[in-house]
N, C-alpha and C positions, 0 to 999 in steps of 0.2 A: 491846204488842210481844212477839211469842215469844221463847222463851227455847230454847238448844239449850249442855249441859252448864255452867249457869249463865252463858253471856255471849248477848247479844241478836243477834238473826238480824237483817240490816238486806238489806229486798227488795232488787232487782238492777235498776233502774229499767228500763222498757221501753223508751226513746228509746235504750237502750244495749246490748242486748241483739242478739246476731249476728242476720242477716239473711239473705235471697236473695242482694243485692249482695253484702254481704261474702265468699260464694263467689266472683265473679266478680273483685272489685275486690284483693282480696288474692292471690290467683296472678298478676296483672299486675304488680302491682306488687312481689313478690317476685322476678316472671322481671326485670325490667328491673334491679333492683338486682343480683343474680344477673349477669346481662349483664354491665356495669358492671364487676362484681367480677371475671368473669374476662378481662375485657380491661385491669383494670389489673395483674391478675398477668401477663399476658402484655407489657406494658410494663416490668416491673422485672427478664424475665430475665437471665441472666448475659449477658455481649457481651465481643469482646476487638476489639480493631480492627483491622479487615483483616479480618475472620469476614463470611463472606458469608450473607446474608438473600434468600433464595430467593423471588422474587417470580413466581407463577404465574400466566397467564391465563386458566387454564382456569374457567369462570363459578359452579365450586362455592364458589370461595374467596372472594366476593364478598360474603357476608353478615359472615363473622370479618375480612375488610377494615374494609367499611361500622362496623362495631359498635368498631374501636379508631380510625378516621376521627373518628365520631361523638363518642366520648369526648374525645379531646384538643381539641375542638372547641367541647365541654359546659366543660373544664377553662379553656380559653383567654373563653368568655363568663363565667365566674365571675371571674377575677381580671380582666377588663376592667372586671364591674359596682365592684367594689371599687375599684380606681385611678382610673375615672368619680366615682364620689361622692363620694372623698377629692381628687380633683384641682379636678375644676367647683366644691366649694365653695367651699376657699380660694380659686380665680381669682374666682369673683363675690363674694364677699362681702370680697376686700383688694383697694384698687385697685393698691397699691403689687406684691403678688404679681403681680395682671392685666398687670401691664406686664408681665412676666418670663416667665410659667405660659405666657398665650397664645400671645404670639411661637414660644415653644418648641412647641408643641403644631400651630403652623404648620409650624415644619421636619419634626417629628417623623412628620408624615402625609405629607410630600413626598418623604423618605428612601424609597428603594427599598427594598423587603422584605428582598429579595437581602442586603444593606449589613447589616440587623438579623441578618438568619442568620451571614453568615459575622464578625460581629465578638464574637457571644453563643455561638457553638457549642463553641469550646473552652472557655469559663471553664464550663459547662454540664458539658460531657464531664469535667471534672475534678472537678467536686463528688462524682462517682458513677463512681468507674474500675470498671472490671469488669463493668459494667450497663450496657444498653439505655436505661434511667432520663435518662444524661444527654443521650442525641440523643432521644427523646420529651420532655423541659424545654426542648430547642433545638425541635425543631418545634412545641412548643404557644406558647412565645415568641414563633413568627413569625406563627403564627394569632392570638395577641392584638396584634400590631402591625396588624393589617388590621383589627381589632374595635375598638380599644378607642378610638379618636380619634372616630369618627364618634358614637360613644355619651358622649363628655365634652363635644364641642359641643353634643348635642342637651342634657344636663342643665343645662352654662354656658348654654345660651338660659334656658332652662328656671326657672332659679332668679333670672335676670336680670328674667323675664317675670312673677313671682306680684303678683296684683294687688295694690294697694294698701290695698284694703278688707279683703282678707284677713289683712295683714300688722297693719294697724288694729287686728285681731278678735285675731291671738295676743298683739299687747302688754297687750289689755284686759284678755284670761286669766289676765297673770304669766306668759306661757310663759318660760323659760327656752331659750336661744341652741340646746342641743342638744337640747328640747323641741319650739321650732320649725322644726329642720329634718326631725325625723322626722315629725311630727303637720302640717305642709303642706307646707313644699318640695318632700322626698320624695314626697308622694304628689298633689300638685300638678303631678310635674315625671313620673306614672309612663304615662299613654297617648303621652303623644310618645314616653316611651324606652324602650316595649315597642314599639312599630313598630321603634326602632333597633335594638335588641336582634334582630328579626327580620334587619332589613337587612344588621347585622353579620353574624351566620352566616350568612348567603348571601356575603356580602362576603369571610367565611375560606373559603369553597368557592371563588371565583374562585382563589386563595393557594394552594391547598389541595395542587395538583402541585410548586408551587416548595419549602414547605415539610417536604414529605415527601422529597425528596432533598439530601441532605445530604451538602458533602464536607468533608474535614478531615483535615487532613495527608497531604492526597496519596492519601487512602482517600475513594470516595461508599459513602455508607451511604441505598440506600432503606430507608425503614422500611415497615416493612406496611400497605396503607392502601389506597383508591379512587383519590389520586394516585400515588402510587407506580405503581398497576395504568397509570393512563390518561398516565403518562409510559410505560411500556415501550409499551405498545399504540400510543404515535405513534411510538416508536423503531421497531417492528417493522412500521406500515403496516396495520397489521391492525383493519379497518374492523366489523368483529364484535364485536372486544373492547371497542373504543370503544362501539358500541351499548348492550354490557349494562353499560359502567359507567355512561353515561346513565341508563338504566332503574334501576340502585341507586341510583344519586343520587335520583331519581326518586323511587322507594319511601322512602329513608332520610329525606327533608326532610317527604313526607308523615305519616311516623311521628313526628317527634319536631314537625311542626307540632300535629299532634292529640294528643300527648300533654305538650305542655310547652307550647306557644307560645299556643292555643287558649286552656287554663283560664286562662295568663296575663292574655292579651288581655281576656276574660270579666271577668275579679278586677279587673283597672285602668280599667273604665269606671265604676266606685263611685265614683272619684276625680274625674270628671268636675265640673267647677263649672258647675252649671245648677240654675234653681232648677223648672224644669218636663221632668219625663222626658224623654226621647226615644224611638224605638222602641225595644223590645226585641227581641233578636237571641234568638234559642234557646241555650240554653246547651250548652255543647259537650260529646258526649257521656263523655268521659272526668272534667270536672267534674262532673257529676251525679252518675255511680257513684260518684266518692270522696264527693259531699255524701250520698249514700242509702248507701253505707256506715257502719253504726252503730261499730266498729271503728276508723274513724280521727275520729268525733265524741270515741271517749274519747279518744283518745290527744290530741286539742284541748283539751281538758279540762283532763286532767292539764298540760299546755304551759301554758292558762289560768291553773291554780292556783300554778305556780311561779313564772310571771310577778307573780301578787300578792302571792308572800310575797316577793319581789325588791323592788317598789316601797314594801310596808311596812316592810322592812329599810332600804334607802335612806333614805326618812321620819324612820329612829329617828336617823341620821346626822348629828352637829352639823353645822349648815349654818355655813357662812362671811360673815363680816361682809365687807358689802359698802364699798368704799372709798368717799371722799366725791370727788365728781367736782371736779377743779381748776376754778377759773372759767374763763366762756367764751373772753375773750378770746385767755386763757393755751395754753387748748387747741389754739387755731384756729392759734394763731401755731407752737409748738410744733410740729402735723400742716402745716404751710405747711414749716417747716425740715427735718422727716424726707424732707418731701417730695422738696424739695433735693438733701439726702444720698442719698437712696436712686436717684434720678434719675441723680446725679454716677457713685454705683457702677455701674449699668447700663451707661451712657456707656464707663465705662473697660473694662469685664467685651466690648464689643462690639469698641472695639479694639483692646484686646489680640490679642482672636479672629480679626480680621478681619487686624491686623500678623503674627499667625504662619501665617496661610494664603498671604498674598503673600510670606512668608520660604521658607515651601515647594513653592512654587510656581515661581515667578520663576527657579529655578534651570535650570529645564526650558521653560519657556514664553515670548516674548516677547510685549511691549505688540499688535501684530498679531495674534498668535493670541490674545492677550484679548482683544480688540475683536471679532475673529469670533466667538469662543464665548458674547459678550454680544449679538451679530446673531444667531446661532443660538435664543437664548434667546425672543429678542422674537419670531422666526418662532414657537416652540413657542405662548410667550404668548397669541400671531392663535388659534392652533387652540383652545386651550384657550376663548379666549372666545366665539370665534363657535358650539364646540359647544357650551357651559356653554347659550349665550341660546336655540339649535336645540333642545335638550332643553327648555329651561323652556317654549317656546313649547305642543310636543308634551305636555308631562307635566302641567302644570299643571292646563287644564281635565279631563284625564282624570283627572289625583285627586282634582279638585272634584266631579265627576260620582262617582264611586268613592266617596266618603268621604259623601256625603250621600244614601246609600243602605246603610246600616250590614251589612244580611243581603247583599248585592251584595258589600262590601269584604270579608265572612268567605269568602264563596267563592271571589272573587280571587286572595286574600291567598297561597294556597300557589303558586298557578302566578306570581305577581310573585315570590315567591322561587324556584323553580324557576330563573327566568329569567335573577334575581341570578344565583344559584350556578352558570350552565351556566358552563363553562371558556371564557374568549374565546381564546384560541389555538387550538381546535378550528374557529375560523373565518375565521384566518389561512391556510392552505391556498386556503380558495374564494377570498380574497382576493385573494392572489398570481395563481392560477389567469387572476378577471377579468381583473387591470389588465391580466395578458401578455396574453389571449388578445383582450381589445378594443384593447390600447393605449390606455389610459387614465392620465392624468396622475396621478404615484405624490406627489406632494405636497397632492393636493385629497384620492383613493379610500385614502390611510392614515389617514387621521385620525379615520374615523367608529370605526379600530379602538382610539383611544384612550378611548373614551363608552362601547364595550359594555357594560362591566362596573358603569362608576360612574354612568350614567344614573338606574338603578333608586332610589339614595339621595333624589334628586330626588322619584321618584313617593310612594315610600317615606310620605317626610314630610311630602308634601300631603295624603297620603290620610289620613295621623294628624293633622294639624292640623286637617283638617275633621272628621271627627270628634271633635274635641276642641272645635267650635265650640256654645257649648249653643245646646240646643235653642230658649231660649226667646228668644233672637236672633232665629232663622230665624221665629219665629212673629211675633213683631213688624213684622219687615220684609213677612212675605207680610198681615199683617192692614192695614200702612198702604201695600198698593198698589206696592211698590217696582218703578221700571221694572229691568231687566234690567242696565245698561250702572252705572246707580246702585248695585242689588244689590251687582254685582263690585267696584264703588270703596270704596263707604261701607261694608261687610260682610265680603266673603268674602276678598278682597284685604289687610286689615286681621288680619283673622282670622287666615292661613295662613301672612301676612309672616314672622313668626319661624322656623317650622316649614322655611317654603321655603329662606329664609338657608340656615339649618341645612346642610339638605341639597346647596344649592348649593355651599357651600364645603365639604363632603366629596367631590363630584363633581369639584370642581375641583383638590383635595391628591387626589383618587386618576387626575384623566387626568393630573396633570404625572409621578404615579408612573409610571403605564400608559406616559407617551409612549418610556418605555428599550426594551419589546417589540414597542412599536408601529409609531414610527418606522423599525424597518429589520427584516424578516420576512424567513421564509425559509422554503422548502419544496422538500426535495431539493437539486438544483445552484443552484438560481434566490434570489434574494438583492434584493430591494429597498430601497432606502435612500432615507428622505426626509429633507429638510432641518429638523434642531432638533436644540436642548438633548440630547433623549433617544437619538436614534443615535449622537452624539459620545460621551455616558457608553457607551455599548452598545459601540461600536467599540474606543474606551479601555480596558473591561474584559476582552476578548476579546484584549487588546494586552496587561496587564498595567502599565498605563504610570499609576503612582499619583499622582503627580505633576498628568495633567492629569484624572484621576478625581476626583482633589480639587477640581482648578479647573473641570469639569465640576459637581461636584453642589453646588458654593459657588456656584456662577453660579446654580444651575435655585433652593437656598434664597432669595439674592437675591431674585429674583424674585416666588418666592410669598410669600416677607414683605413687600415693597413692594406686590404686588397685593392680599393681605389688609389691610394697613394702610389703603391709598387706596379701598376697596372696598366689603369686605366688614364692615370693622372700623367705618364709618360706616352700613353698611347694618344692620347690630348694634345702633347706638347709634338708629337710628331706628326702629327694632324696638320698643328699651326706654323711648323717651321719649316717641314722636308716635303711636304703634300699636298699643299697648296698650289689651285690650279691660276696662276699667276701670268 
């Protein structure tokens, strides 16, 4: 080895050594963190309330929109993936939490956006007086309430669904409890919740105009943004402006599909459980530059080496003696009495809740108009199902067809999110427009406007279930001949059930959301109103009358807890006991 001023010259390995890529791949990725950086300085400027924020529609401001849209948007899926993995655990793996977690994560998707905005905006705005900071924390708030449910049902299936064999294989190892949640659950549970993770962000662009306007105390604060732009643009009629926020949208979901969702999708098909390949998809070109980047190999490295002096620190760590497990009996009878108890608390915890909502209620309301607002309900209920089964019928075999064509679903994949994210109230207008101009029945022709938005969920998670179906499945069935009609029963049916769940009761917590804008539209003088749950809240709000706002959105929870319970919460458990591909 050379020697240079007495200490050894140690070569510069070649696997590491800058490259062509690393020209290319490092201006990207400096411009994007760049980006980033100066759109969150531009979120923490000073603000005082009442100070007006100048929203322009002229199509140059359209990218420094797009670019702090974009952000709170990146912010709002990072703290959904975070409450997603801390929430689905505990609910699957405690029954006693599951009783509690789920319920709640049913109301929590069915609460109107609106509800989450204006009851989080002040405690927001006060954390950060003086700043812009705290209405950017209230609108990224409301973009993770559209995110983050649809991505804790897909993990709850998810961690409900790991085979058995697998679970077999981490006891054999000695894994350790938070061992095997990162080493299989987690990455067990990551191709379905990278489609959701997609579907979500499309999901906060539906949101996206509600959340960017903002009022409080008597002050709207639009913040700057693509909805902001495409609320004034429908205030002003100006069929231009709407175009080019389309076209930004357009461009924007393109960009951050190829540069974020892409190498994702790519990195989560490793996790696939099969034990014979499937095709290989081309990898996407932003992965490649960063893997032919020698520059971020080190920087892997060095992550690499830290990680192992962490795990051989740990190691050196007295470990804890483990308790001696009570006898069986003792156990069973013991978890039989918690059971009890914890059963009894629930119990009381429901009526208490349900006694002070008829304490506040009953003051303004009579048994009559509660009986109406619970026939309102059941009419919403009809719509919700008979479109839930219309989508499944349409979505199904197209995500079967989609998903069992891997380079087909990569090409797909940005325009189903396009689709997601187009704004459905931009097609309230034609709506209104038909019904008047044909005379069409406004109780049948509103309802498809409750599905625009939440249909997608549905495709969404067919199209990830199937390809999440191994490969080596598909080759068995085609090697023994399987007729068609059997295929879809014994196979694919079997396969997607979870997947599809998933997505169906996210379709369904977001039409009974949808049904408050849906049920009763309006454009210019002209005002439609059909009969549900959702016009009553809609009308109620617009009234200010809190009272029966309460007994409106306690009636539509009702409801979706009862439908999930009898439903979905059975279609769940057949999921995890009789459908399981084992």
């Amino acid at each position: 080895m050379a020697e240079r001023w007495g200490l050894p010259i140690v070569a510069w390995p070649q696997r590491l050594r800058p490259n062509y890529w690393d020209g290319i791949a490092l201006p990207v990725v400096i411009g994007v963190i760049l980006l980033a950086g100066w759109a969150s300085q531009q979120m923490a400027a000073p603000y005082q309330p009442g100070q007006e924020l100048p929203i322009s529609l002229d199509p140059a401001n359209l990218p420094a929109y797009g670019a702090r849209t974009v952000l709170r948007m990146i912010a709002a899926l990072a703290f959904s993936l975070i409450f997603s993995l801390g929430y689905a655990a505990i609910a699957a793996k405690s029954r006693r939490a599951e009783k509690l977690l789920i319920p709640i994560l049913d109301i929590l998707q069915s609460v109107p956006i609106l509800g989450f905005l204006s009851i989080t905006v002040t405690g927001f705005v006060a954390l950060f007086p003086g700043s812009l900071l705290g209405y950017e924390c209230a609108a990224i708030f409301a973009i993770f309430t559209s995110q983050a449910w649809n991505m804790t049902f897909s993990l709850y299936q998810s961690f409900l669904g790991v085979p058995m064999d697998l679970r077999e294989a981490a006891r054999m190892y000695h894994l350790t409890p938070w061992q095997s949640f990162w080493r299989l659950e987690v990455p067990y549970a990551m191709p379905q919740l990278t489609w959701n993770m997609m579907m979500s962000v499309s999901g906060g662009w539906f949101f996206v105009v509600a959340s960017e306007a903002i009022s409080v105390a008597g002050h709207d604060v639009k913040l700057p943004g693509i909805g902001s732009y495409i609320a004034m643009a429908i205030e002003q009629r100006d069929l231009a402006a709407v175009a080019y926020a389309i076209l930004a949208m357009l461009v924007l979901i393109l960009a951050y599909d190829q540069i974020l969702f892409r190498p994702l999708l790519a990195w989560s098909q490793k996790f696939k459980v099969e034990a014979i390949g499937g095709d290989e998809v081309e990898p996407p070109w932003f992965l490649s530059m960063l893997q032919k980047a020698r520059l971020f190999a080190l920087a892997e490295g060095a992550i690499d080496y830290l990680r192992m002096l962490m795990s051989r620190a740990r190691r050196g760590l007295p470990q804890l003696r483990r308790l001696e497990a009570p006898g069986r009996a003792a156990a069973v009878a013991r978890e039989r009495w918690l059971d009890y108890a914890w059963n009894a608390v629930l119990l009381l915890i429901a009526a208490y809740t349900l006694w002070r909502i008829v304490a506040f209620v009953q003051a303004e309301v009579t048994m009559h108009e509660f009986l109406h607002v619970l026939f309102l309900g059941f009419v919403t209920l009809i719509r919700v199902v008979v479109l839930i089964a219309l989508a499944a019928c349409v979505w199904v075999p197209i995500g079967v067809w989609i998903g069992l064509r891997p380079t087909l679903a990569h090409r797909v994949q940005p325009i189903v999110q396009f689709l997601a994210a187009f704004p459905a109230n931009l097609f309230f207008p034609v709506a209104v427009f038909l019904i008047v101009r044909f005379h069409l029945n406004v109780e049948i022709w509103v309802s498809p406007l409750m599905i625009l938005g939440t249909q997608w969920y549905i495709l969404f998670n067919v199209i990830g279930g199937t390809m999440a179906l191994p490969t080596d499945y598909q080759y068995v069935a085609g090697n023994l001949g399987v007729t068609r009609w059997l295929w879809w029963r014994r196979l694919i049916l079997p396969a997607i059930f979870p997947a599809f769940v998933t997505g169906a009761v996210t379709a369904s917590g977001g039409s009974w959301n949808a049904s408050i804008v849906s049920e009763i539209v309006k454009w210019g003088n002209t005002t439609l109103v059909a009969t549900g749950i959702g016009a009553y809240i809609a009308q109620q709000t617009e009234a200010g009358d809190f009272p029966r706002i309460a007994l409106g959105v306690a009636v539509l929870c009702l409801y979706v807890l009862a439908f999930n319970r009898l439903l979905w919460r059975r279609l769940y458990n057949l999921a995890e006991e009789r459908l399981r591909l084992d």
